[in-house]
N, C-alpha and C positions, 0 to 999 in steps of 0.2 A: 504494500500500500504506500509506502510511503517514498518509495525510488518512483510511483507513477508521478508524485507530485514532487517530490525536494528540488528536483533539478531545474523546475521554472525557477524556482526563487532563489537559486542560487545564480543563475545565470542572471537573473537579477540585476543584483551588487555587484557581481565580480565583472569591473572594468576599470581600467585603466586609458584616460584619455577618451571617456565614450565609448570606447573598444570593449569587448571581449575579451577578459583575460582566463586563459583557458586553465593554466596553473593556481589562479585563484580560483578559478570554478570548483575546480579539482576540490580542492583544499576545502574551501565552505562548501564545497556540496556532502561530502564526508560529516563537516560537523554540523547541519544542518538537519543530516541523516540521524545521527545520536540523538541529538535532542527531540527530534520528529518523531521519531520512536519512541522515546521516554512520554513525549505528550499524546501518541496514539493509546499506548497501553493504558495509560493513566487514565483517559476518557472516554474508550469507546470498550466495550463489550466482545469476546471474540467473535460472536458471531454478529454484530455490527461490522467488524472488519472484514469479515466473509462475506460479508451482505453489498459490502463497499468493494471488493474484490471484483464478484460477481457484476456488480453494476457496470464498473470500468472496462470489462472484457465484453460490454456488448455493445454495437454500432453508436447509438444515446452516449453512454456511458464513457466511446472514443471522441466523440466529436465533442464533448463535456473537454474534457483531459485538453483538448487541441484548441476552445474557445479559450480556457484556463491561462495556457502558454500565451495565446493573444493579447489576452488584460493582464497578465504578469508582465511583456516586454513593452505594453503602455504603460503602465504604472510604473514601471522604471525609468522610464524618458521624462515620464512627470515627475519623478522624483527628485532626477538628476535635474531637470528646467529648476523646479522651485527650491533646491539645493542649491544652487547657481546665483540666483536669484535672493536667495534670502544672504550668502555669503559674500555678494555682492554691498548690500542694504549693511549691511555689518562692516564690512571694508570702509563704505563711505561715513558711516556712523564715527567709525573710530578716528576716521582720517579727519575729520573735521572737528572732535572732539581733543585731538594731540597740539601739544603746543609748540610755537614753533621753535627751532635750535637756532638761536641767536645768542 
């Protein structure tokens, strides 16, 4: 269950320069795994997770997984824009607030 989804949201985060960093994927997709696992177990029922198994292995259930990936790599571009953007607002904040060296 949880390698059908880790990997959108690892792919995610791991970039460098907008890019794909495929050694960072690597890396957070592994620890995304552990702790995805720790919060399936914790929350869901074995046979919820059977149930959720089931569901992903049928045509619905693929095309789910595949819209999923879709609004994972928007929500990443928005993240990174409003990332940007707020660290921008922050740059000028501080730049304006420094005094000057005379």
């Amino acid at each position: 269950m949880v390698d059908l989804t880790v990997m959108n949201r690892a792919r995610m985060f791991a970039t460098v320069n907008n890019e794909p960093d495929p050694e960072m994927t690597e890396k957070l997709r592994l620890r995304m795994r552990e702790e995805q696992t720790v919060l399936y177990i914790r929350h869901y029922e074995p046979e919820q997770l059977l149930a959720l198994l089931d569901f992903y292995s049928t045509d619905i259930g693929k095309s789910i997984l595949d819209s999923q990936k879709r609004v994972s790599d928007d929500m990443a571009s928005g993240v990174r824009l409003v990332s940007g953007e707020i660290g921008e607002e922050s740059f000028r904040r501080n730049d304006r607030h420094q005094k000057p060296n005379n």
